[in-house]
C-alpha positions as a Markdown table, in Angstrom:
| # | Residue | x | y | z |
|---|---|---|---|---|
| 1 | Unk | -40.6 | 19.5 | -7.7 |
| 2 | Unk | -36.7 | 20.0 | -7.6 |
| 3 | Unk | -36.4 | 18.7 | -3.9 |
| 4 | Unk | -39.0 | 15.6 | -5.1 |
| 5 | Unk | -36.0 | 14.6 | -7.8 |
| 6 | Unk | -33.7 | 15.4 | -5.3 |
| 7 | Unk | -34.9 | 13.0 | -2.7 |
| 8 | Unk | -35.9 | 10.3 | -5.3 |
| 9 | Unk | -32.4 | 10.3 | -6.2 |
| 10 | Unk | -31.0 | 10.0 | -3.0 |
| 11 | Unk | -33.4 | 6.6 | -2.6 |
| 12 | Unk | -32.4 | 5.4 | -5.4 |
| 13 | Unk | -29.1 | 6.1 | -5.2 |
| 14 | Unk | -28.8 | 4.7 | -1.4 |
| 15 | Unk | -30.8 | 1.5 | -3.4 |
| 16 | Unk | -28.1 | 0.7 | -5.4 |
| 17 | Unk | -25.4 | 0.4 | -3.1 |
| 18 | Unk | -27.2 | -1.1 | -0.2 |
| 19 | Unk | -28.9 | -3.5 | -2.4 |
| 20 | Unk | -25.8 | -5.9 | -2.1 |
| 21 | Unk | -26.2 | -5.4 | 2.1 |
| 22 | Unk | -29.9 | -6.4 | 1.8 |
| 23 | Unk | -29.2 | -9.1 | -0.8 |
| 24 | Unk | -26.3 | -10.5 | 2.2 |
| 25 | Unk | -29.2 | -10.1 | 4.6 |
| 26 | Unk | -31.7 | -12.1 | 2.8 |
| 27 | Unk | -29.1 | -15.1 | 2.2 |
| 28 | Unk | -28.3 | -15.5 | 5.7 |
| 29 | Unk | -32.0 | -15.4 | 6.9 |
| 30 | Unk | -32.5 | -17.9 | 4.2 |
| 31 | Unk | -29.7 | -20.2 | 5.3 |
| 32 | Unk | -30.7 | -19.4 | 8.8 |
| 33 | Unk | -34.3 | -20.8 | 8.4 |
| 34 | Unk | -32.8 | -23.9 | 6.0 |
| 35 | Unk | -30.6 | -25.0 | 8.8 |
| 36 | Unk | -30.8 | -24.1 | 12.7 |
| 37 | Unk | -27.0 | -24.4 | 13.7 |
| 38 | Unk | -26.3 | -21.6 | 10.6 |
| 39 | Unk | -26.3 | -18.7 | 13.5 |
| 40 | Unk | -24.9 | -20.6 | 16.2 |
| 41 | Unk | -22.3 | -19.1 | 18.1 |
| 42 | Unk | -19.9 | -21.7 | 16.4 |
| 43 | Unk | -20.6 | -21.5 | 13.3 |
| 44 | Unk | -20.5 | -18.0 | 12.8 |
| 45 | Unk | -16.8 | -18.1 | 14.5 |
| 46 | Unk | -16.2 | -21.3 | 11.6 |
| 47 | Unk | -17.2 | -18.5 | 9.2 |
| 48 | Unk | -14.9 | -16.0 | 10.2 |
| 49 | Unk | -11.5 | -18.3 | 10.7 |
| 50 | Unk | -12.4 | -20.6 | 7.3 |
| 51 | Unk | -12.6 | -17.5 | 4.9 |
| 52 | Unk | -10.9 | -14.3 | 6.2 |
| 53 | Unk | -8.3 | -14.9 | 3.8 |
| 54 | Unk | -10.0 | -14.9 | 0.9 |
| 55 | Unk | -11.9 | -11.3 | 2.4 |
| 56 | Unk | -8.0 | -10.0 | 2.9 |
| 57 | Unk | -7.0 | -11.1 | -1.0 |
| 58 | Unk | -10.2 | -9.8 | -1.4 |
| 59 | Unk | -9.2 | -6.0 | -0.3 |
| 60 | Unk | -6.1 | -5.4 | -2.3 |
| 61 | Unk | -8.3 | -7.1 | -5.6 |
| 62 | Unk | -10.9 | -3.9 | -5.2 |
| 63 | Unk | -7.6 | -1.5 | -5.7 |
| 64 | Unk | -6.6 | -3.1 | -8.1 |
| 65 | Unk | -9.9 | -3.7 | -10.2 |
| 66 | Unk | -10.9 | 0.0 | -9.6 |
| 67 | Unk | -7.5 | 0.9 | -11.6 |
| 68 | Unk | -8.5 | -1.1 | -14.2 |
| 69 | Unk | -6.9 | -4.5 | -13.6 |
| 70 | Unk | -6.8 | -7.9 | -12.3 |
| 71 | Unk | -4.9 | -10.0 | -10.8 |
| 72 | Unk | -4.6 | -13.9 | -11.7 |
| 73 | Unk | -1.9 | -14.9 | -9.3 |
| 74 | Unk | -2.7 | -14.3 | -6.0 |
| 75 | Unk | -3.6 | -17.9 | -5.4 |
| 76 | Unk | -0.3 | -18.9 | -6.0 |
| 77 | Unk | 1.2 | -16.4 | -4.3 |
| 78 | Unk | -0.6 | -17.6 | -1.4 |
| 79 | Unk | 0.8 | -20.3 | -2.1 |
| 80 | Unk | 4.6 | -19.4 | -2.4 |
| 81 | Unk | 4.4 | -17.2 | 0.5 |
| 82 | Unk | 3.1 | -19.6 | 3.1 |
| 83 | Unk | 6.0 | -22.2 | 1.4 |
| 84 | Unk | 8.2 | -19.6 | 2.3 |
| 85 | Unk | 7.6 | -19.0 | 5.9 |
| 86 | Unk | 7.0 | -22.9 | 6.7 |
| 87 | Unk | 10.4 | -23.2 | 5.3 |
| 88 | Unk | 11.6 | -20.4 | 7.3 |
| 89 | Unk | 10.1 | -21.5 | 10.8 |
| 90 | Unk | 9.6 | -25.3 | 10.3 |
| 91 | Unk | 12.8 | -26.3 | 8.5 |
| 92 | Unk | 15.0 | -23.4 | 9.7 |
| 93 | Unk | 13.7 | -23.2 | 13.0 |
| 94 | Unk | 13.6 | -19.8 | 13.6 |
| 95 | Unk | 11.3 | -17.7 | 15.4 |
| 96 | Unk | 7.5 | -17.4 | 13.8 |
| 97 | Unk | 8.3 | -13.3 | 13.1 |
| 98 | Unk | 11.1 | -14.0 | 11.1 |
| 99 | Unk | 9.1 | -16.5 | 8.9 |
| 100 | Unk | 6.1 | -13.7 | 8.7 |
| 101 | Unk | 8.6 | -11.1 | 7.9 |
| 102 | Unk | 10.1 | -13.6 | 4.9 |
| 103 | Unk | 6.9 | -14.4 | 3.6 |
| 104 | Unk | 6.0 | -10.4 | 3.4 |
| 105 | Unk | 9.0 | -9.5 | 1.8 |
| 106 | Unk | 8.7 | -12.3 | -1.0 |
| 107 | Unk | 4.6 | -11.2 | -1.3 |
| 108 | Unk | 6.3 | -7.4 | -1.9 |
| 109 | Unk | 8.9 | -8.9 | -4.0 |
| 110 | Unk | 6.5 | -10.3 | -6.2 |
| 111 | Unk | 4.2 | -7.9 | -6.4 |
| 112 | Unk | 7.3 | -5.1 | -7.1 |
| 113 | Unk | 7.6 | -7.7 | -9.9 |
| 114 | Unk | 4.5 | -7.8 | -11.4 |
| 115 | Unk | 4.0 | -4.4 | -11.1 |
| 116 | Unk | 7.4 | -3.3 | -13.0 |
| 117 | Unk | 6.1 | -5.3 | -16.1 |
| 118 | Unk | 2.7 | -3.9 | -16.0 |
| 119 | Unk | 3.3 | -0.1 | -15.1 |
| 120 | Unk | 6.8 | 0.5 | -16.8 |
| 121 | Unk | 7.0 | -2.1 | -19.6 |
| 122 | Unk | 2.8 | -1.5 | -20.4 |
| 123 | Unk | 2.4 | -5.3 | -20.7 |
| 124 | Unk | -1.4 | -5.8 | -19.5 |
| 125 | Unk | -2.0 | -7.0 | -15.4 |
| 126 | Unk | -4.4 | -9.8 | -17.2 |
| 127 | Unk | -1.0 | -11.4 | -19.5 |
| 128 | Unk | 1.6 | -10.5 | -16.4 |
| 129 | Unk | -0.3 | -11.9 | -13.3 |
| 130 | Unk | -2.0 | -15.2 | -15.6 |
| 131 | Unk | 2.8 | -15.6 | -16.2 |
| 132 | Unk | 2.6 | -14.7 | -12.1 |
| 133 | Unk | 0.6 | -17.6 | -11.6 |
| 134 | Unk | 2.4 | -20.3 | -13.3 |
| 135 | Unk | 5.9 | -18.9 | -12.2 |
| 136 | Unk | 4.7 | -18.4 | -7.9 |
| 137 | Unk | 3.0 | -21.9 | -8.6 |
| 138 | Unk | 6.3 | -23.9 | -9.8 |
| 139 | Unk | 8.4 | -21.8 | -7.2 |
| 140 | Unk | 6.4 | -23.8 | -4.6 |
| 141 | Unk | 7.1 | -26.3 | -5.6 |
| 142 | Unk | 10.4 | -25.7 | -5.7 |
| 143 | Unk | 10.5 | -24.2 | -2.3 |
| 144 | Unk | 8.7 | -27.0 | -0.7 |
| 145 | Unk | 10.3 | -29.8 | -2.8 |
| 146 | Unk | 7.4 | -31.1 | -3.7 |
| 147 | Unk | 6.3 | -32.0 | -0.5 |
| 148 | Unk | 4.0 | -30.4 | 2.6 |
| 149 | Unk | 5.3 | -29.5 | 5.7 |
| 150 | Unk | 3.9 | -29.1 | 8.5 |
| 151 | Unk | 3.3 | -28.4 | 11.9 |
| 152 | Unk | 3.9 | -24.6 | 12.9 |
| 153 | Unk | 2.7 | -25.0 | 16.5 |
| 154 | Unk | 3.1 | -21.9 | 18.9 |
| 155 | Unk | 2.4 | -18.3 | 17.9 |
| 156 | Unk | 2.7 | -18.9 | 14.2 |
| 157 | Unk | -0.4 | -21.6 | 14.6 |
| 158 | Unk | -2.2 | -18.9 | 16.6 |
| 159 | Unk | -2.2 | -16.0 | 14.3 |
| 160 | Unk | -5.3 | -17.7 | 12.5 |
| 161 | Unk | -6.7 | -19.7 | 15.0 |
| 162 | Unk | -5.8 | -18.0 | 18.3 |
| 163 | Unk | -9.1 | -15.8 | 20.4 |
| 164 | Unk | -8.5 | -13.1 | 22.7 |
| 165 | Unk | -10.5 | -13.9 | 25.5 |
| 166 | Unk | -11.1 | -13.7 | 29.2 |
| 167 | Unk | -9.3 | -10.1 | 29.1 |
| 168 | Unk | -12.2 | -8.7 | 31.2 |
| 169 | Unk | -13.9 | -11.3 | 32.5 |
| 170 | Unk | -17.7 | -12.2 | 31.9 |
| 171 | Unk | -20.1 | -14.9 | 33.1 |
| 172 | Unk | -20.2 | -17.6 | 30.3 |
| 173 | Unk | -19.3 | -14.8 | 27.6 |
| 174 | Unk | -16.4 | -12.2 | 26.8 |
| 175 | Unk | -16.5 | -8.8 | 28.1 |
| 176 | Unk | -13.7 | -7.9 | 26.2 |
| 177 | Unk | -15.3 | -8.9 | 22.5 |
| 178 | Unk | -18.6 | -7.0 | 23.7 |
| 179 | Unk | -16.8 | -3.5 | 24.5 |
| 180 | Unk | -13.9 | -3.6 | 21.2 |
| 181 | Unk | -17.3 | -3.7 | 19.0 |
| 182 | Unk | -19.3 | -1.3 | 21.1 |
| 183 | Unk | -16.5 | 1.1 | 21.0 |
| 184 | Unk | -16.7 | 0.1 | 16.6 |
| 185 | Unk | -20.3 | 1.2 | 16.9 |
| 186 | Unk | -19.8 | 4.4 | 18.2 |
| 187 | Unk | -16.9 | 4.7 | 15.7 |
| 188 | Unk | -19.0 | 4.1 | 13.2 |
| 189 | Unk | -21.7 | 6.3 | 14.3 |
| 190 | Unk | -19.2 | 9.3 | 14.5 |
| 191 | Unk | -17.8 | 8.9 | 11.2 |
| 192 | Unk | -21.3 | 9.0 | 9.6 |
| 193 | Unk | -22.6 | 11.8 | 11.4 |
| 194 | Unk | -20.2 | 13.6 | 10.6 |
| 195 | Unk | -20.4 | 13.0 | 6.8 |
| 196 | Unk | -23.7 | 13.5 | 7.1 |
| 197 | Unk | -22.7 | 17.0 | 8.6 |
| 198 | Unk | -20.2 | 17.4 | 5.8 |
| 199 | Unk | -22.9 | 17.2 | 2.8 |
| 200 | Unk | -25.0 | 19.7 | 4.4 |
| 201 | Unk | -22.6 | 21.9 | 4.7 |
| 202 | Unk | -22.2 | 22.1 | 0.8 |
| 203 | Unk | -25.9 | 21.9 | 0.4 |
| 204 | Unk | -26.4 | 18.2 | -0.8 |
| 205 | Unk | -29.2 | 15.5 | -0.3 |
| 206 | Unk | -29.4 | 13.7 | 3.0 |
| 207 | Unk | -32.0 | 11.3 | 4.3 |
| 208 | Unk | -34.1 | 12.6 | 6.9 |
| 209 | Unk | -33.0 | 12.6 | 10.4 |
| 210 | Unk | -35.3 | 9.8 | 11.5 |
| 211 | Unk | -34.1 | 7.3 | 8.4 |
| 212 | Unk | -30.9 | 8.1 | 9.7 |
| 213 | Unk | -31.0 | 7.5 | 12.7 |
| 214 | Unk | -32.8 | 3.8 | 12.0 |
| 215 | Unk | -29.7 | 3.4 | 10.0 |
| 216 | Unk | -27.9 | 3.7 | 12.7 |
| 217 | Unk | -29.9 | 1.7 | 15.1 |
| 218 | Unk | -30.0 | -1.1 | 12.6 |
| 219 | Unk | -26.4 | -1.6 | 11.6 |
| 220 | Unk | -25.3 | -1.4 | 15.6 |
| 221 | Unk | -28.1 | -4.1 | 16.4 |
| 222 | Unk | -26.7 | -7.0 | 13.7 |
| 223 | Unk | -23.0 | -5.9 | 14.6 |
| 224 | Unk | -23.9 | -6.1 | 18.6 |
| 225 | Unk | -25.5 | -9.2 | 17.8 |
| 226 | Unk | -22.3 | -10.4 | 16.1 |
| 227 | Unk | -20.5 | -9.6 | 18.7 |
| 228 | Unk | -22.7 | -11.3 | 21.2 |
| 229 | Unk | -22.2 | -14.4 | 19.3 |
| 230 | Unk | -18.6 | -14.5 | 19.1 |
| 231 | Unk | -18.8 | -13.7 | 22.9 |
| 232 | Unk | -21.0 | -17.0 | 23.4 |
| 233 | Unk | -18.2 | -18.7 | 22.0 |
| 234 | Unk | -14.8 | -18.7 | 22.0 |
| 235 | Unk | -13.9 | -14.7 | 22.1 |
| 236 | Unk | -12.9 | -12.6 | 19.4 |
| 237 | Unk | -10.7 | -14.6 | 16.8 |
| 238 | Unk | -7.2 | -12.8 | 16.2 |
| 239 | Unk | -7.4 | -13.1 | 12.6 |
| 240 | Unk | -10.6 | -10.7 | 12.6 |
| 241 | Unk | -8.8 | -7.9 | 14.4 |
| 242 | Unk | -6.1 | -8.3 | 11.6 |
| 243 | Unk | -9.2 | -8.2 | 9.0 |
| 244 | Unk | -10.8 | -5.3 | 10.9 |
| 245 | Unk | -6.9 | -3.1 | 10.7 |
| 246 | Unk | -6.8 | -3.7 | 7.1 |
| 247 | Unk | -10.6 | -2.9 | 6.4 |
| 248 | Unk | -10.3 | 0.2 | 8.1 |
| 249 | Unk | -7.3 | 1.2 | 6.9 |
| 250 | Unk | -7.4 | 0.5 | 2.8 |
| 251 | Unk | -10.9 | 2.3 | 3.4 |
| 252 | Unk | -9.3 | 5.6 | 4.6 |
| 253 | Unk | -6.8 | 4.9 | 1.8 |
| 254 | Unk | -9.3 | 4.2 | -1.0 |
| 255 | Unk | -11.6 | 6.8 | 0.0 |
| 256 | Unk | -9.7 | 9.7 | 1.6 |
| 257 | Unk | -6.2 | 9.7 | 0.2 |
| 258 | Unk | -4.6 | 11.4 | -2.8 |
| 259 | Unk | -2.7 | 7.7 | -3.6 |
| 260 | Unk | -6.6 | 6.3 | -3.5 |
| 261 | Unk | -8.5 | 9.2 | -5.5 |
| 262 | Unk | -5.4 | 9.0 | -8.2 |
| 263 | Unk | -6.9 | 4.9 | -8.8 |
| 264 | Unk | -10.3 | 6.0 | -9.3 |
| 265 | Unk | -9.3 | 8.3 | -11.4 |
| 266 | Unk | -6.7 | 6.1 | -13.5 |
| 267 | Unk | -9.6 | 3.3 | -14.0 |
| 268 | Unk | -12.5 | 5.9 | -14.7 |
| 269 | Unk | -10.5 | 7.7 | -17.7 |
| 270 | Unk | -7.0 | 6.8 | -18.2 |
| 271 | Unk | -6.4 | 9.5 | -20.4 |
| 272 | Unk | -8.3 | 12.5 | -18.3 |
| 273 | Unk | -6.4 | 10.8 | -15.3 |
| 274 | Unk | -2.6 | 11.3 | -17.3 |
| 275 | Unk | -3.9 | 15.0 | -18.6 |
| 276 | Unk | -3.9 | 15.7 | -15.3 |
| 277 | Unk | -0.7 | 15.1 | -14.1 |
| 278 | Unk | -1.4 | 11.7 | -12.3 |
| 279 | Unk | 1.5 | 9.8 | -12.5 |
| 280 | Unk | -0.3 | 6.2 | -13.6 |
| 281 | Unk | 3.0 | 4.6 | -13.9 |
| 282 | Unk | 3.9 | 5.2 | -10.2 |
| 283 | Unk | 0.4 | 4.3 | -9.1 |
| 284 | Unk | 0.4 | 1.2 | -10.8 |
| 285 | Unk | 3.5 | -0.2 | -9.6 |
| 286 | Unk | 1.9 | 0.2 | -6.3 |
| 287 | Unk | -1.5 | -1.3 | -6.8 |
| 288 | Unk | 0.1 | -4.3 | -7.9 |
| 289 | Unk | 3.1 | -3.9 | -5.0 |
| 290 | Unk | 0.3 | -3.6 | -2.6 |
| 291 | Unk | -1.4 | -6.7 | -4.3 |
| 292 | Unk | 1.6 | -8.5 | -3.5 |
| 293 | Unk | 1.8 | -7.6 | 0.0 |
| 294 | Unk | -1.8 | -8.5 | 0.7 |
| 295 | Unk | -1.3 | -11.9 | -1.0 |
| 296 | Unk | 1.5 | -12.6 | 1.6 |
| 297 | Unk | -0.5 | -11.3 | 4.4 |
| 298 | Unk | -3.5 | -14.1 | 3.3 |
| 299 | Unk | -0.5 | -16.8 | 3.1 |
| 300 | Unk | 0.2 | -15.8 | 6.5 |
| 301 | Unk | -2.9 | -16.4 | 7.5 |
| 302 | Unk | -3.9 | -19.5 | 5.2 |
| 303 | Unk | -0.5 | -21.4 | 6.6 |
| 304 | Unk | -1.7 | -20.9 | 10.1 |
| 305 | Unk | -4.6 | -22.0 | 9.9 |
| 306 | Unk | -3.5 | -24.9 | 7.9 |
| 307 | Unk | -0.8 | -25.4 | 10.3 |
| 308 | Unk | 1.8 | -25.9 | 7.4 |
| 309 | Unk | 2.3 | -25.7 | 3.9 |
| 310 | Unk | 1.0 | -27.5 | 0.6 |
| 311 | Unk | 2.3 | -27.0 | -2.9 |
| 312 | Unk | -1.5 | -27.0 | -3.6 |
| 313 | Unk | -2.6 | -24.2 | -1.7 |
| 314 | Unk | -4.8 | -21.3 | -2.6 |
| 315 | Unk | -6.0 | -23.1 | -5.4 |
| 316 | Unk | -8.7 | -20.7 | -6.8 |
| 317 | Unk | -8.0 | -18.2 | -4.5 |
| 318 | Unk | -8.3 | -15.1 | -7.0 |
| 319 | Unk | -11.3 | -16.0 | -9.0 |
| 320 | Unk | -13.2 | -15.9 | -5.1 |
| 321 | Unk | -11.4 | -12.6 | -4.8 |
| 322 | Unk | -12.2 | -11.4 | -7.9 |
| 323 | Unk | -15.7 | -12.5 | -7.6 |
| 324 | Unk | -16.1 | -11.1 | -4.5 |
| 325 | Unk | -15.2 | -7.5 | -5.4 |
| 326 | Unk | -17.9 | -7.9 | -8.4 |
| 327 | Unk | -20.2 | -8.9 | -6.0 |
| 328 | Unk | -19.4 | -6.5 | -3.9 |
| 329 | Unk | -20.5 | -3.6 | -6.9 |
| 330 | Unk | -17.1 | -2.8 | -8.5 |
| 331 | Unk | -17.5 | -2.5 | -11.9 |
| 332 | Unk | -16.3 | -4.6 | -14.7 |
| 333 | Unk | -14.4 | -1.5 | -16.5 |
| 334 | Unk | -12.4 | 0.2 | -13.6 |
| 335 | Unk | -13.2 | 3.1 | -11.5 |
| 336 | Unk | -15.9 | 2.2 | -9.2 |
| 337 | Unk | -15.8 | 0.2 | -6.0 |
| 338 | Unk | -15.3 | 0.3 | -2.2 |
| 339 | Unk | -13.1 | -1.7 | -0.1 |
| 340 | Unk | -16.9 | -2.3 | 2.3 |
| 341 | Unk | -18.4 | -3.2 | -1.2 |
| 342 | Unk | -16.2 | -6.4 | -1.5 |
| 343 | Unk | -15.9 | -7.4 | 2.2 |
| 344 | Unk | -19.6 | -7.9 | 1.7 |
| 345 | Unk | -19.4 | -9.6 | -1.8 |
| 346 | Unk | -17.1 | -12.0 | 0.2 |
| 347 | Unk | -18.9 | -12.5 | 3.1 |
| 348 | Unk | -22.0 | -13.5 | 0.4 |
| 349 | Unk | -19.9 | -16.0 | -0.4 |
| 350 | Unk | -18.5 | -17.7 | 2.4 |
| 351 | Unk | -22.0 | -17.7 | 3.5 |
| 352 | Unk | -23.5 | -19.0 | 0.6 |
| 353 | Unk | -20.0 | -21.7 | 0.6 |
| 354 | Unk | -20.8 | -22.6 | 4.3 |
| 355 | Unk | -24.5 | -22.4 | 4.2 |
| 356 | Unk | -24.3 | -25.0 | 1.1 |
| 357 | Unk | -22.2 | -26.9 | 3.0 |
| 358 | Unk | -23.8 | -27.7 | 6.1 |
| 359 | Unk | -26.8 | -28.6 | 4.1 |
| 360 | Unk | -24.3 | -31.4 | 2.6 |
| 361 | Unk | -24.9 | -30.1 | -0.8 |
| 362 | Unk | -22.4 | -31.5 | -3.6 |
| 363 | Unk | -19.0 | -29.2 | -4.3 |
| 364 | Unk | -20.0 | -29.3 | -7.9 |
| 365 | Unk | -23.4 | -27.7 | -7.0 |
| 366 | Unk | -21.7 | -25.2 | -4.8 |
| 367 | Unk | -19.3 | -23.8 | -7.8 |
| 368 | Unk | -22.4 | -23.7 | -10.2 |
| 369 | Unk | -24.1 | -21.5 | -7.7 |
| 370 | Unk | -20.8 | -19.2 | -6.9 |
| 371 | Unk | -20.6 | -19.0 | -10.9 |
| 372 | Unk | -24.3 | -18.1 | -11.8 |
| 373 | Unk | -24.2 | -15.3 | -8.5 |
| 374 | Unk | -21.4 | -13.6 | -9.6 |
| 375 | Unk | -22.5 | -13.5 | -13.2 |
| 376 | Unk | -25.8 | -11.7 | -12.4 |
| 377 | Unk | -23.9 | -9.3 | -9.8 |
| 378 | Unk | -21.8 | -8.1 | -13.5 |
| 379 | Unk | -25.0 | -8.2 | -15.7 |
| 380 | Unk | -26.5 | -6.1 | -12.6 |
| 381 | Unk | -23.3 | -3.8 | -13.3 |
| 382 | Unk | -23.4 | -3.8 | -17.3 |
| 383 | Unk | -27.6 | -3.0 | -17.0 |
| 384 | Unk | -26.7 | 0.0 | -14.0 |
| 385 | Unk | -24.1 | 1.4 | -17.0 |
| 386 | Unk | -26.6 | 0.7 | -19.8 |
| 387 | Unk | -29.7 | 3.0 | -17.9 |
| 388 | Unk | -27.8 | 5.7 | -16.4 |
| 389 | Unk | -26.5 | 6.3 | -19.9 |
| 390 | Unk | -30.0 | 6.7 | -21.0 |
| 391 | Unk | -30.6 | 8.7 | -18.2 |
| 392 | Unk | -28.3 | 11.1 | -19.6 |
């Protein structure tokens, strides 16, 4: 009977957090079927260079919400950031790496900022970042003097909407897309073997050997299929190798890093987490340094492919993050979440944005339906809370 429950819990267990894969499944076979050109080679590049900023905002929001904050201004940071670099490379004419290094060092600026009032003065992230975006917001203004500029042109332009391509050839697709995600499969199938060889080894549940294997199967079929796709069109987009660095590497942080665990444990029991010599003040200055510094990496990216600057910009930027990492199964209170988690809450909803769209439904429809998924991904979170404590 023991190794029954044991099993059963491992189902439902592996439920609940691929639930939110199978639920991204679903809405792209139902987009798919409502519209023929959804998984066209073009479109599925489109998807890829219109929203891969709001997956890399996206990112440093799951730190931060797993500590137990948010973070209201990273739209406007986006914002002040890409000012800063058009400014920088259009107006000043220098070279585009000086205006990405000035835009990275006012994103850590910023978030340095932020952070200081939140970790050493104790004022909460929710009061500090809603002051952050007024204050990022007018400084664009005042950066840009009220006016756009625009156009980067040359290697600036093509950090967003540059594709490496050609690099080994292929007859009417890329070779070189094709093998960089074959070698990510077998990555990927390394890494989970071997923490599948890591839980036996301390004796806990597994799936079987076949189910694991399928696993295996399945995720390297849609991600060679992706890549075949991207091949069929114009190559593999520079901006996703950027997403794919940052992905991997916050994941490694999050996951297998001191810095990472000390989050968790700071937004599952602040007062456990201080008892035991964490030092939350230090941590949170970073979360909401690192914040900063992802927020000028996705102005970065928003300017190029913008190809200049707009006081307006990243309007609404955070609540996509924010809703993205709910989505993506962090929870409302702190302490739970995955870097993966939210790249899939935000690809739900660049799918469901660009689905939507091509089906020429109205804007105002399309923030109803962003507004009434991510409510029922948090009263999925709040009723997951509510039976597990009953399970107890």
């Amino acid at each position: 009977m023991t190794g029954i429950a044991n099993v059963w819990e491992l189902a439902t267990r592996n439920m609940r957090q691929s639930g939110i894969a199978v639920a991204f499944v679903a809405i792209v076979a139902l987009f798919s079927v409502l519209n023929s050109n959804f998984l066209s080679p073009g479109n599925i590049t489109n998807i890829v260079l219109q929203y891969s900023y709001i997956l890399i905002l996206a990112i440093g929001m799951v730190l931060v919400i797993i500590g137990g904050h948010i973070d209201l201004s990273v739209g406007s940071l986006v914002a002040l950031t890409g000012a800063v670099a058009a400014v920088v490379v259009i107006k000043g004419g220098q070279p585009w790496w000086v205006g990405v290094l000035a835009a990275i060092g006012v994103g850590l600026l910023a978030g340095a900022w932020q952070g200081f009032w939140v970790a050493y003065v104790g004022i909460p992230a929710f009061i500090v970042t809603l002051a952050g975006m007024l204050l990022f917001r007018g400084l664009t203004w005042v950066v840009l003097d009220s006016i756009s500029l625009s156009p980067f042109g040359g290697t600036y332009y093509q950090i967003a909407n540059g594709f490496q391509n050609g690099l080994l050839g292929g007859m009417g697709f890329d070779v070189f897309t094709l093998v960089i995600f074959a070698i990510a499969v077998v990555g990927y199938a390394v890494m989970q073997w071997r923490s599948r060889m890591a839980k036996l080894r301390y004796q806990q549940v597994v799936e079987s050997l076949p189910l694991f294997v399928v696993k295996i199967v399945i995720v390297a079929a849609i991600v060679m299929w992706f890549a075949w796709q991207l091949a069929h069109s114009r190559g593999l987009p520079n901006v996703l190798i950027l997403l794919a660095i940052l992905i991997i590497g916050y994941s490694v942080i999050a996951q297998r890093s001191v810095f990472g665990r000390h989050i968790y444990a700071i937004g599952g029991n602040l007062h456990a987490a201080q008892l035991s010599g964490v030092k939350v003040k230090t941590v949170n200055f970073w979360v909401m340094a690192n914040m900063g510094f992802l927020s000028a990496v996705a102005g970065i990216v928003y300017s190029s492919r913008m190809n200049g600057a707009q006081p307006g910009a990243g309007n609404m930027f955070e609540l996509d993050a924010i809703a993205a990492c709910f989505i993506g199964g962090a929870a409302v209170t702190g302490g739970v979440g995955r870097v993966t988690g939210a790249m899939i809450g935000g690809l739900i909803m660049a799918v469901m944005s660009n689905g939507m769209q091509l089906m020429g439904v109205d804007q105002s429809v399309q923030q109803v339906v962003k507004g009434l998924v991510l409510l029922l991904a948090v009263a999925f979170d709040v009723y997951n809370k509510k039976r597990a404590g009953v399970a107890r």
